[in-house]
PAKOL-828678 format. One record per residue (C-alpha): residue in three letters; residue number from 1; z, x, y. Coordinates in Angstrom, 1 decimal, padded with zeros to 4 digits. Each point is the difference from the previous one (the first is absolute). Example, Ala and Ser with C-alpha at 12.3 -4.5 7.8 and 13.67 -1.06 7.14 Angstrom:
<nodes>
[ALA; 1; [007.8; 012.3; -004.5]],
[SER; 2; [-000.7; 001.4; 003.4]],
</nodes>
This chain:
<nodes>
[UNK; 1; [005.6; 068.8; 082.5]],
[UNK; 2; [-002.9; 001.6; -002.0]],
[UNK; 3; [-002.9; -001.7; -000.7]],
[UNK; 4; [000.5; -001.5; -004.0]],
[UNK; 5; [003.6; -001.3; 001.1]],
[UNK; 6; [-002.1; -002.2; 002.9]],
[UNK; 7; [-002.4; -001.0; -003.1]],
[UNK; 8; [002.8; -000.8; -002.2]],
[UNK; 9; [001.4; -002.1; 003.1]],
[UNK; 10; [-003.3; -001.7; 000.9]],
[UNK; 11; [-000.2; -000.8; -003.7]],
[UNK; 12; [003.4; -001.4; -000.2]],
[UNK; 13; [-000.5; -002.0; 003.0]],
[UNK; 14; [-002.9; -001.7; -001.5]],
[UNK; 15; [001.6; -000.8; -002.9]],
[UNK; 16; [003.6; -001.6; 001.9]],
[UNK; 17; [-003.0; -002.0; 001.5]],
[UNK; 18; [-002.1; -001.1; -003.1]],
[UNK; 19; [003.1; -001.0; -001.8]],
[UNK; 20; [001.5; -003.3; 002.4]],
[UNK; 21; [-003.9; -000.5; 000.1]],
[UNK; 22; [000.5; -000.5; -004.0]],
[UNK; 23; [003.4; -001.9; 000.4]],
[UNK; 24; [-001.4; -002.9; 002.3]],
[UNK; 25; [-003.3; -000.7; -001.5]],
[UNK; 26; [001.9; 000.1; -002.9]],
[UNK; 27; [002.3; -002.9; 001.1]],
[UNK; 28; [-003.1; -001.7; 001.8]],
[UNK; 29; [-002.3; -000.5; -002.8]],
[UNK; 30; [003.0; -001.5; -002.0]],
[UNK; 31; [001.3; -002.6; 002.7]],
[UNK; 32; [-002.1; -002.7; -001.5]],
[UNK; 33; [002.3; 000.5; -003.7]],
[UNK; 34; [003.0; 000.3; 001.9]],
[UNK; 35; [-000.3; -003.1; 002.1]],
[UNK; 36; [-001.2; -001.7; -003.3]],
[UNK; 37; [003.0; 001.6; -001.6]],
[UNK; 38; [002.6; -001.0; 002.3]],
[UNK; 39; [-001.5; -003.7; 000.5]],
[UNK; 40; [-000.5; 000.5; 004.1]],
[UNK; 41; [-001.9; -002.0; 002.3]],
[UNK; 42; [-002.0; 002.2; 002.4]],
[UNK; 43; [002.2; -000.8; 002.8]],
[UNK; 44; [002.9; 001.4; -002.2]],
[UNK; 45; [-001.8; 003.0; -001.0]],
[UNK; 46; [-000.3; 001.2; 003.5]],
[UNK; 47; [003.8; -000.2; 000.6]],
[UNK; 48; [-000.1; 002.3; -002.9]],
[UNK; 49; [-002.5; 002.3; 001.6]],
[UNK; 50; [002.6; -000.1; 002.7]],
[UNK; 51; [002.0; 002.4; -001.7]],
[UNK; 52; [-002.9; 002.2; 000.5]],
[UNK; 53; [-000.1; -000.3; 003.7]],
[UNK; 54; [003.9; 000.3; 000.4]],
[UNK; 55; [000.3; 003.0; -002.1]],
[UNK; 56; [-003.3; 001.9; 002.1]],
[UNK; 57; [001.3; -001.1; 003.4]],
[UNK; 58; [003.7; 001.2; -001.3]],
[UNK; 59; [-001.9; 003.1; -001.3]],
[UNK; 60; [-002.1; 001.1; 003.4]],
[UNK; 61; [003.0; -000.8; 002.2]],
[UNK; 62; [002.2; 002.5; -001.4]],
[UNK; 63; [-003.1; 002.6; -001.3]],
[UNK; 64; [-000.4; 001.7; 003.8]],
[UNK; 65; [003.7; 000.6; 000.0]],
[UNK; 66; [000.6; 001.5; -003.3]],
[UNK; 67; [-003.1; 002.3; 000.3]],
[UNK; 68; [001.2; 001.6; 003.5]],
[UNK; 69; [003.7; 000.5; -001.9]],
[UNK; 70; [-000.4; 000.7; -003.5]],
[UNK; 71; [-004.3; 001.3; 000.0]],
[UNK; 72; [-002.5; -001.7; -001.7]],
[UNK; 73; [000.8; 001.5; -003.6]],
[UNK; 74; [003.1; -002.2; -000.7]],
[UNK; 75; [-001.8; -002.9; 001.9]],
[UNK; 76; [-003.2; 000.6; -002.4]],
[UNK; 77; [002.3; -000.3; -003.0]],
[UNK; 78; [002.5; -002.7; 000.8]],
[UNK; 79; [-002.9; -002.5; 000.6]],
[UNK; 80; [-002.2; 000.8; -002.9]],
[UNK; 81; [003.1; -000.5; -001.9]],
[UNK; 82; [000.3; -003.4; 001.4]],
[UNK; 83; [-003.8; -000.8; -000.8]],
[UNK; 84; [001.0; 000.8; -003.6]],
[UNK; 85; [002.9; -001.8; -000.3]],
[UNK; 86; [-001.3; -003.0; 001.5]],
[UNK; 87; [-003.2; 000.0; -002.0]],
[UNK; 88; [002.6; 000.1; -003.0]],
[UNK; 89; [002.2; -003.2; 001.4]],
[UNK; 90; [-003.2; -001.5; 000.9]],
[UNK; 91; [-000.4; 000.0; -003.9]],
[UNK; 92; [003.1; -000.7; -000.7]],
[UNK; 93; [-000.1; -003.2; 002.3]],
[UNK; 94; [-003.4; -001.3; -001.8]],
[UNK; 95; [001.6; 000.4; -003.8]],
[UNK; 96; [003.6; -002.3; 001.1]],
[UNK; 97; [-002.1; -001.6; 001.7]],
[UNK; 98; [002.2; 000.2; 003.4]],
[UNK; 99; [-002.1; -000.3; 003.0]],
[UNK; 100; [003.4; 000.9; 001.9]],
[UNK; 101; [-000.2; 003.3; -002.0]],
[UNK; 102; [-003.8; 000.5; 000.9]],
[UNK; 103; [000.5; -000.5; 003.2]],
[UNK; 104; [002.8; 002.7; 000.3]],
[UNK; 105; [-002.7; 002.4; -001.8]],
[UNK; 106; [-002.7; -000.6; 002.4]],
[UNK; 107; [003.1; 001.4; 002.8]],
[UNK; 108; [000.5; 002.5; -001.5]],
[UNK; 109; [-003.6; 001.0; -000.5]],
[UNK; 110; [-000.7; -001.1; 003.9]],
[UNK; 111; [002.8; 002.5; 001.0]],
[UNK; 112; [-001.4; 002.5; -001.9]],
[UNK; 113; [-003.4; 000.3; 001.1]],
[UNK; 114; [000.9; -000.8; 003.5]],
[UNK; 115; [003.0; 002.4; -000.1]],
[UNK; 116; [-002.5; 002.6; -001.1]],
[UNK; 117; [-003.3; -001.0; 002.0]],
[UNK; 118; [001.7; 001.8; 003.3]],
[UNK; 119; [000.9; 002.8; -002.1]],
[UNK; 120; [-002.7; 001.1; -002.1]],
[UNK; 121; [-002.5; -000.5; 003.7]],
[UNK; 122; [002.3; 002.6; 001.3]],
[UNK; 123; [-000.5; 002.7; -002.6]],
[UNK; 124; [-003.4; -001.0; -000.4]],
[UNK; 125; [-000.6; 000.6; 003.9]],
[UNK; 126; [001.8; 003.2; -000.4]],
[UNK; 127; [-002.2; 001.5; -002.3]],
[UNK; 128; [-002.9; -001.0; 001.9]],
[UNK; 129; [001.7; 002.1; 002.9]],
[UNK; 130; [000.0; 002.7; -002.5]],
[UNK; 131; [-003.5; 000.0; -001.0]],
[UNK; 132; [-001.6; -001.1; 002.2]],
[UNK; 133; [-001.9; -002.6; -001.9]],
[UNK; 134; [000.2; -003.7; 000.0]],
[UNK; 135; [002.0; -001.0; -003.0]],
[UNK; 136; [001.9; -003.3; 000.7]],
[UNK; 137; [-004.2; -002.4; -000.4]],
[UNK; 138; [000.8; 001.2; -003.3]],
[UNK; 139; [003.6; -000.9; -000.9]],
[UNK; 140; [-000.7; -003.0; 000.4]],
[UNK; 141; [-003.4; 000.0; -001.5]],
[UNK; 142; [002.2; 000.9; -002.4]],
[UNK; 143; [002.0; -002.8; -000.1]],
[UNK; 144; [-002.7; -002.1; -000.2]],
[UNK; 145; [-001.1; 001.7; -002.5]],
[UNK; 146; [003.4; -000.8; -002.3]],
[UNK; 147; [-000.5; -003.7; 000.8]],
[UNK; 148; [-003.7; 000.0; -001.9]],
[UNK; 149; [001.5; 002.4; -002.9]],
[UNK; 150; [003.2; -002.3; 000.2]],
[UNK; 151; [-001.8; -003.4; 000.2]],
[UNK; 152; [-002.6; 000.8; -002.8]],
[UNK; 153; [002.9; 000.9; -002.3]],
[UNK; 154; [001.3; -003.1; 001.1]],
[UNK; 155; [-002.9; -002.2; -000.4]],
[UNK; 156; [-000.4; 001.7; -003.8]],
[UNK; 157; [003.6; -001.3; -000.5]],
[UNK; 158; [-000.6; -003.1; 001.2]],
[UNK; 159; [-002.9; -000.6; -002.3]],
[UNK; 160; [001.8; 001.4; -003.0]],
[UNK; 161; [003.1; -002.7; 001.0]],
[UNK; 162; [002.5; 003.2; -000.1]],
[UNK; 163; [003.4; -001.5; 001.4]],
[UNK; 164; [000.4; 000.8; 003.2]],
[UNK; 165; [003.3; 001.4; -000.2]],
[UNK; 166; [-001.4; 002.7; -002.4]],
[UNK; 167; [-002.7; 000.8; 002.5]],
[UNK; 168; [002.3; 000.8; 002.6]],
[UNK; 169; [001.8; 002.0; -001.7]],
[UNK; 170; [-002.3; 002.0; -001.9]],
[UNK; 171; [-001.2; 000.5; 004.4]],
[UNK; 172; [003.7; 000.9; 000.9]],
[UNK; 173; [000.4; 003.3; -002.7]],
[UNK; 174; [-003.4; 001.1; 000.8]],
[UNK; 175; [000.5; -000.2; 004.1]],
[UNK; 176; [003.7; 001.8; -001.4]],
[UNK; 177; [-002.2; 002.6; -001.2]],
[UNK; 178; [-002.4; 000.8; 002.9]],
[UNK; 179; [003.0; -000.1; 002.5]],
[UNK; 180; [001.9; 002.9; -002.1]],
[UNK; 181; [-003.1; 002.0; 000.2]],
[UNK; 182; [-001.0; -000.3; 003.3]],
[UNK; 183; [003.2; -000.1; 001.4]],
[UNK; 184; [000.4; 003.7; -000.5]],
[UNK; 185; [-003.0; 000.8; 002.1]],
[UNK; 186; [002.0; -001.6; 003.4]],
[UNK; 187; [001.6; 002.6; 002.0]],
[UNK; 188; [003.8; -000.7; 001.7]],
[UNK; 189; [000.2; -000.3; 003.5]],
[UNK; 190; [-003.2; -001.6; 001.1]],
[UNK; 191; [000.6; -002.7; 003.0]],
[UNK; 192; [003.7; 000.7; 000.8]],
[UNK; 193; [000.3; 000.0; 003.7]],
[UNK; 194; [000.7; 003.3; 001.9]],
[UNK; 195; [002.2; -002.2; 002.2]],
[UNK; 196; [002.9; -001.6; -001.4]],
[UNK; 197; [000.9; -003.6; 001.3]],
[UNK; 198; [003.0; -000.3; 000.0]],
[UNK; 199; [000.8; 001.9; 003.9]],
[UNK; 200; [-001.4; -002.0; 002.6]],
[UNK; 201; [000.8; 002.1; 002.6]],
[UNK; 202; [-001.8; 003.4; -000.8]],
[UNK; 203; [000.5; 002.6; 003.3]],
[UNK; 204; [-002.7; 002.4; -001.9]],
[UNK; 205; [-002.8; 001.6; 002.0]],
[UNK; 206; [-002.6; -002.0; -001.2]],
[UNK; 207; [000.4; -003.5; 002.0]],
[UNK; 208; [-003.2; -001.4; -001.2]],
[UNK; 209; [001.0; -001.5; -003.3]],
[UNK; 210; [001.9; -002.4; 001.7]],
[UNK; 211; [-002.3; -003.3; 000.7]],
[UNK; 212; [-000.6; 000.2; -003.7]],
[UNK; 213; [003.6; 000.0; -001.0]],
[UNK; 214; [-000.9; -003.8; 001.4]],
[UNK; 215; [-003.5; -000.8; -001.1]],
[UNK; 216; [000.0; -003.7; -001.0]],
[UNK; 217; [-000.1; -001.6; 003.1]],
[UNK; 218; [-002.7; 002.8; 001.6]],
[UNK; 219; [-002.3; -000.8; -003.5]],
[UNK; 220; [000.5; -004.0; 000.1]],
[UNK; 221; [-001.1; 000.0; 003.8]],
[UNK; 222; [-002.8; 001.4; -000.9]],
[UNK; 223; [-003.1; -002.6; -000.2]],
[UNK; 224; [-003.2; 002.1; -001.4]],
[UNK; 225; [002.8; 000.9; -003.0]],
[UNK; 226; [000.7; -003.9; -000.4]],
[UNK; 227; [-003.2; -000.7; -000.7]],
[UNK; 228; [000.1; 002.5; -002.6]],
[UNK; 229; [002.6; -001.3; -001.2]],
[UNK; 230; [-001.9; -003.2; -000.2]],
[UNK; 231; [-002.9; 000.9; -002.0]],
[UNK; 232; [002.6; 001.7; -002.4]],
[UNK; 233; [001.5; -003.5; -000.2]],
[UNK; 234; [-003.2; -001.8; -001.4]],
[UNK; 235; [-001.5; 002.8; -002.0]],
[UNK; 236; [003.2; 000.8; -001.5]],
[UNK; 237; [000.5; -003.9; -000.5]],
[UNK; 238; [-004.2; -000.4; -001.5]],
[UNK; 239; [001.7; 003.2; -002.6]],
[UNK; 240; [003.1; -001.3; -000.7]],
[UNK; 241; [-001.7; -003.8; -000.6]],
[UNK; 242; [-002.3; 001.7; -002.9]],
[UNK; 243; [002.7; 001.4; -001.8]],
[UNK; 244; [002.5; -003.2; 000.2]],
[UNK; 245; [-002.4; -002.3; -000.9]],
[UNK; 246; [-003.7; 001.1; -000.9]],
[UNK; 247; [000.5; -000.3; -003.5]],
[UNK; 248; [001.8; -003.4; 000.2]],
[UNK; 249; [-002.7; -001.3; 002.5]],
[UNK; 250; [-002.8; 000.7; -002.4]],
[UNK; 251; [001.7; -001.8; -002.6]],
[UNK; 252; [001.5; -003.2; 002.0]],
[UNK; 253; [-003.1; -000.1; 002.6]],
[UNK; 254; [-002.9; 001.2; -002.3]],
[UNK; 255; [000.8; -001.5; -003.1]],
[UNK; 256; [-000.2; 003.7; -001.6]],
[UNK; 257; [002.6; 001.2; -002.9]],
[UNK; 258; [002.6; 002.9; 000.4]],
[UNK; 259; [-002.2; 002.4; -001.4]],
[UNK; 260; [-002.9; -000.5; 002.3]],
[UNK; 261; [002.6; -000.6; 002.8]],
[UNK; 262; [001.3; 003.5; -000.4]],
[UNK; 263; [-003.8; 001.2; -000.4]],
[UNK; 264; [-000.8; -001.1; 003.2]],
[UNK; 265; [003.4; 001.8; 001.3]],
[UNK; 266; [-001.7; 002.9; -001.6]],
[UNK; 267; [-002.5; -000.1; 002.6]],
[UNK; 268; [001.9; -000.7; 002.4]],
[UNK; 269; [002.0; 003.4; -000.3]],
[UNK; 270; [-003.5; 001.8; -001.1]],
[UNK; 271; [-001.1; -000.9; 003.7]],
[UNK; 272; [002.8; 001.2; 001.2]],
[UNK; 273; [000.2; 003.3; -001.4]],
[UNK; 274; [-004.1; 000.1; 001.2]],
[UNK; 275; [000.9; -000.4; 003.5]],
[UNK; 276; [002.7; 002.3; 000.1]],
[UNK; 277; [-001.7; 002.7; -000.9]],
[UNK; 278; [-002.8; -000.5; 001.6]],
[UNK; 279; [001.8; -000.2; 002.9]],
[UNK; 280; [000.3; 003.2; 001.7]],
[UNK; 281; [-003.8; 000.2; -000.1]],
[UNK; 282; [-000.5; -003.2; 001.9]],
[UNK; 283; [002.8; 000.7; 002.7]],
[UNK; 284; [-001.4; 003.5; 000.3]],
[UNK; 285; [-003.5; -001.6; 000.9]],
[UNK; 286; [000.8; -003.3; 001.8]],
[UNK; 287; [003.3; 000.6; 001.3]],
[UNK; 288; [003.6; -002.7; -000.6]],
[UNK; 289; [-001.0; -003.1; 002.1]],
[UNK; 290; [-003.4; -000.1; -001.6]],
[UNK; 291; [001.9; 000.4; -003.8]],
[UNK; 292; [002.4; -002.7; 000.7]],
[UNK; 293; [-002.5; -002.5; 001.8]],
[UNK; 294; [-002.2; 000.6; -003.0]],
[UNK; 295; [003.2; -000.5; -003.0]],
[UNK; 296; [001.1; -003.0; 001.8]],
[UNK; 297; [-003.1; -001.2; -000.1]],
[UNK; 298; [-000.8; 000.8; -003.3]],
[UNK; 299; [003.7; -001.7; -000.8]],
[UNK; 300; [-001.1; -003.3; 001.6]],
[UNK; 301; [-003.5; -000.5; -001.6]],
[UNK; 302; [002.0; 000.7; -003.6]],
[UNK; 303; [002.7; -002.6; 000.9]],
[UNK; 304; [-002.7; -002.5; 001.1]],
[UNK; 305; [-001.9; 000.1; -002.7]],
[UNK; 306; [002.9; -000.4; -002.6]],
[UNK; 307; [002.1; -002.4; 002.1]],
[UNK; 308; [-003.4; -002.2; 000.6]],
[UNK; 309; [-002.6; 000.3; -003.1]],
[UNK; 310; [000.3; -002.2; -002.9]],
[UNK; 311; [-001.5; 002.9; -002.1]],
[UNK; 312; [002.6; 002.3; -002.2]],
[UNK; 313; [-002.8; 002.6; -000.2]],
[UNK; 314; [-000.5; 000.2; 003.9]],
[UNK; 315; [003.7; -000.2; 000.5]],
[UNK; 316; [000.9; 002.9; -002.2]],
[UNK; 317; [-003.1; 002.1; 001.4]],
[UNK; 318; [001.5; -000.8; 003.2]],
[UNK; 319; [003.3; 001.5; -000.8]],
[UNK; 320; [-001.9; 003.3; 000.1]],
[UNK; 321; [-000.1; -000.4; 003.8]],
[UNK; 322; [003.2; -000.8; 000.6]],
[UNK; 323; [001.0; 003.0; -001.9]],
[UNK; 324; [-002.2; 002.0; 002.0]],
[UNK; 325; [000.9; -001.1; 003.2]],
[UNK; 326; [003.8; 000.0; -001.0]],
[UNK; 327; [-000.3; 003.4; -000.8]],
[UNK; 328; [-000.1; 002.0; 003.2]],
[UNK; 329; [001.7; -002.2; 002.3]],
[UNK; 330; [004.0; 000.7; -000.7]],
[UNK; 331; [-000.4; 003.9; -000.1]],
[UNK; 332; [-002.9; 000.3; 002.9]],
[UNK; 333; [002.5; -002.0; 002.4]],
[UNK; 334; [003.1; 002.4; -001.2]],
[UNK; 335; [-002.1; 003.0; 001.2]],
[UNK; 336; [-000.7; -001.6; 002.9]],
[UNK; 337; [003.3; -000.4; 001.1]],
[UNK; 338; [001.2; 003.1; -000.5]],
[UNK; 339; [-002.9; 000.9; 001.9]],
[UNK; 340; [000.9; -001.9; 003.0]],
[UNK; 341; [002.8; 001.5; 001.7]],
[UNK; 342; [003.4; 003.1; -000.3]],
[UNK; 343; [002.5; -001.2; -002.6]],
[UNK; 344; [-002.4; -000.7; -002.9]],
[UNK; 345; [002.9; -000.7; -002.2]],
[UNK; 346; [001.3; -003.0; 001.7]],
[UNK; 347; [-003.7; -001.2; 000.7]],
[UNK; 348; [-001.2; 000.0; -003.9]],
[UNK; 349; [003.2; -001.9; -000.7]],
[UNK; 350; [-000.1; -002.6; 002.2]],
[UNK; 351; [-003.5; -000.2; -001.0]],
[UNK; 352; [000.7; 000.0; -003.6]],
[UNK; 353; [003.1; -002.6; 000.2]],
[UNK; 354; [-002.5; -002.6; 001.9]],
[UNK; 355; [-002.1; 000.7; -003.0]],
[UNK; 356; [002.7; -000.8; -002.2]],
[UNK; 357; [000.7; -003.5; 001.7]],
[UNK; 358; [-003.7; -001.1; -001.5]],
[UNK; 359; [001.8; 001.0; -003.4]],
[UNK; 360; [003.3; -001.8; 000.8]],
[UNK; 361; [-001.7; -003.5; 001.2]],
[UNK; 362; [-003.1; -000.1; -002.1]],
[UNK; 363; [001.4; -000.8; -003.2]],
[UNK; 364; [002.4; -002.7; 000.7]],
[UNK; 365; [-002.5; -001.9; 002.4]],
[UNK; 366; [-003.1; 000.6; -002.1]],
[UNK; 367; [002.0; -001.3; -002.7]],
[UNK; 368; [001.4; -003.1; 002.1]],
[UNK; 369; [-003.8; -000.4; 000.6]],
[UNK; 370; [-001.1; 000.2; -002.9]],
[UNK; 371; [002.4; -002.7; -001.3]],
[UNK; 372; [-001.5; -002.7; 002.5]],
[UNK; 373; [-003.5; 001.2; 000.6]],
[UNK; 374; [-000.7; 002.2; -003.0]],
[UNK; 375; [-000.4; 003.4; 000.3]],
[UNK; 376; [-003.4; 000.6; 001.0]],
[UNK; 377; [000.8; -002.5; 003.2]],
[UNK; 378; [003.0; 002.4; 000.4]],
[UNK; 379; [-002.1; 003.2; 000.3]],
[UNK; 380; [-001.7; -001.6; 003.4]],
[UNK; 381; [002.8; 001.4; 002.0]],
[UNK; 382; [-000.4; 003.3; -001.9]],
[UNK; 383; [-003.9; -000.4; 001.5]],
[UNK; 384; [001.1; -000.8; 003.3]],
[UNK; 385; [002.0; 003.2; 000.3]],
[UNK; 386; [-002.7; 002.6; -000.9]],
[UNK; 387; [-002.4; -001.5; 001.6]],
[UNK; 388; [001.7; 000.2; 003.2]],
[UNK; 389; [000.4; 003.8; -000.6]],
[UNK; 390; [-003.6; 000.3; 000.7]],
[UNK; 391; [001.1; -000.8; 003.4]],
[UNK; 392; [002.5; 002.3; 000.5]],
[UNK; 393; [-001.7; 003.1; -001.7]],
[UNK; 394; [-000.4; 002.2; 002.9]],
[UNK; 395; [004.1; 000.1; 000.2]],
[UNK; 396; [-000.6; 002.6; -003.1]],
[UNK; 397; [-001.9; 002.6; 002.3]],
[UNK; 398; [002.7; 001.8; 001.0]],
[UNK; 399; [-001.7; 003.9; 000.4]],
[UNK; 400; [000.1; 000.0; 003.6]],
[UNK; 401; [003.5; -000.2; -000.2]],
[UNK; 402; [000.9; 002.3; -002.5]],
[UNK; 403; [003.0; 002.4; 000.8]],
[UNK; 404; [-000.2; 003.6; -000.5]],
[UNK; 405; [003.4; 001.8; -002.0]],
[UNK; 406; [001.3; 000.6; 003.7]],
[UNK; 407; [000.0; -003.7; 000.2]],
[UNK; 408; [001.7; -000.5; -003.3]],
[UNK; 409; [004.0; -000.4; 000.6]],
[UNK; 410; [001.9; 003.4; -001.3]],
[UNK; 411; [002.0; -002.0; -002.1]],
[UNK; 412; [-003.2; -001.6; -002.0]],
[UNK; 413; [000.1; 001.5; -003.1]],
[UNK; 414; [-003.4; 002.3; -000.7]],
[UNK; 415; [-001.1; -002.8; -003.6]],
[UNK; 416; [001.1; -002.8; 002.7]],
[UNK; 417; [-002.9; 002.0; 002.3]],
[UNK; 418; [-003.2; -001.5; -001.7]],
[UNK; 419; [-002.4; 002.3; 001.1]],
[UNK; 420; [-002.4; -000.5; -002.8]],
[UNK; 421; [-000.2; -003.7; 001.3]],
[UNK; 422; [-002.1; 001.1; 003.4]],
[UNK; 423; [-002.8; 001.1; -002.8]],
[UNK; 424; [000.7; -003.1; -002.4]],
[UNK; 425; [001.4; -003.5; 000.2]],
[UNK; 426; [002.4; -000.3; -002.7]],
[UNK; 427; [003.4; -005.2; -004.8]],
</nodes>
């Protein structure tokens, strides 16, 4: 591959990760409009924002399999498609109104970014085995960098009462746009598994592939990858709580208006696009336990200080350390377990689905919190998570057990190989 067609690629890639960045924050800053619109209690709007979690669980379940069969291109496309379509039903459902048809938006949106979070890593880890370079910090600084673009178009609509429907929509042809573009830049082939799976008994002369034609039980008995899988869990679930029900919390729990709610999401999203790519300079210096002990940290002060002070203005400068401390925790932990034994593959998704669980629960019971408590009562177990990944940090220093390519399974894809993850941890 010469060198402009890996720039064009690189390029490509950032953009397939900017544009679900867009989509959500788009969605977010709106969610205090739509629950006005449809007339829903908070307890109601989180079994909406259930259809979220469904459609993302749905969406990672099926992502790993489709990417060793079909490569990540198709993958890549198919859920992008879904993110579009979603954020279109999404408006849709807020015009009728029909929560019911909101709801089946947010699934389709869910399945789409989860369906392509597996694949989009994949190709982004395989051009970082081309060149060499770290390139999946920025993806998803990428990413976060949609959601402040997204959210401040957002918060401009918001002020300017545009309907929410037209919003949406307006986001759906322009995401329909940057996903023709960049979609030409993916290569075919990328992630499809040298070994098919469909003969179990495989008399070839290379026995070792064998214990990972098998590897979920040899992954889930391992405890030093639990525990990553545990701070996954409450970072992804101190993430996934900010863009559910930031916005809504500012407005029920602060007394501010949408507008400023969405402002205040703004910064949310600004923090975390500052961590990410900030990252690879602090995980180059002070290593991945010291990074995650210090964003979980960071988390729990911001969460504190917004669940606890009276203030709006201390609250909403907190938010700025949640988003910081949000930021690294998901994609730092995902190196890390690729990092920490063969069959990387298997490891990052079993990782990423316990990750996913935080995004399955956490609106429904935030929501059911909310209801009875209020929310900024709810967000206490949301504080109780992350801080208790501040004990289980060191789990994320997995270098001494870093496996060489002989260690790697011959039937591992090279993209599912990330190699550029031993230099950088990793939405």
């Amino acid at each position: 591959m010469t060198d402009p067609a890996v720039r064009r690629r690189r390029q490509a890639l950032f953009l397939l990760f900017f544009l679900p960045g867009i989509a959500l924050s788009s969605w977010v800053t709106r969610t205090p409009d739509v629950r006005d619109q449809l007339g829903l209690s908070t307890g109601q709007m989180g079994l909406v924002l259930f259809g979220l979690s469904v459609g993302s669980m749905i969406g990672i379940l099926c992502s790993g399999r489709f990417v060793s069969r079909f490569g990540t291109r198709p993958v890549i496309a198919l859920g992008t498609l879904l993110i579009i379509m979603g954020t279109a039903v999404i408006g849709a459902g807020s015009a009728v109104p029909s929560a019911s048809l909101v709801a089946v938006g947010l699934c389709l949106f869910g399945a789409g970014m989860g369906g392509g979070e597996v694949a989009v890593n994949v190709d982004g880890a395989d051009v970082e085995r081309i060149t060499g370079t770290a390139v999946l910090p920025t993806l998803h600084g990428c990413f976060s960098l949609g959601t402040v673009v997204g959210g401040s178009a957002g918060m401009a609509a918001t002020a300017a009462e545009v309907p929410v429907s037209w919003h949406l929509t307006v986001v759906a042809l322009v995401a329909t746009g940057i996903l023709v573009h960049a979609l030409r830049a993916v290569p075919v082939g990328i992630g499809i598994s040298a070994a098919p799976s469909t003969p179990a008994p495989d008399p070839g002369p290379d026995p070792g592939p064998d214990p990972a034609q098998r590897p979920g039980p040899q992954v889930w008995k391992d405890r030093k990858l639990l525990l990553i899988g545990a701070i996954v869990l409450a970072m992804a679930l101190a993430e996934g709580a900010a863009n559910d029900w930031l916005p809504l919390l500012m407005v029920d729990g602060h007394g501010l208006d949408a507008a400023m709610g969405s402002l205040v999401y703004v910064g949310f999203a600004a923090a975390m696009t500052l961590g990410r790519f900030s990252g690879t300079y602090f995980l180059g210096r002070f290593g991945r336990a010291a990074v995650v002990r210090a964003s979980a940290a960071s988390g729990a002060v911001g969460l504190l200080l917004v669940i606890f002070s009276d203030n709006a203005l201390v609250a909403a400068t907190a938010v700025l350390f949640w988003g910081l401390g949000a930021s690294l925790g998901f994609p730092v932990a995902l190196s890390a377990a690729g990092d920490s034994g063969p069959d990387q593959t298997a490891r990052v998704s079993l990782v990423a689905i316990i990750g996913y669980v935080a995004f399955l629960v956490g609106p429904p019971a935030l929501g059911f919190l909310g209801d009875h408590y209020g929310l900024r009562s709810a967000m206490v177990v949301v504080l109780l998570f992350v801080a208790s990944a501040i004990l289980i940090a060191p789990a994320a220093d997995t270098r001494g057990r870093t496996t060489t390519a002989a260690d790697v399974p011959h039937d591992t894809p090279p993209s599912a190989n990330p190699a550029g993850q031993h230099r950088e941890d990793r939405s």
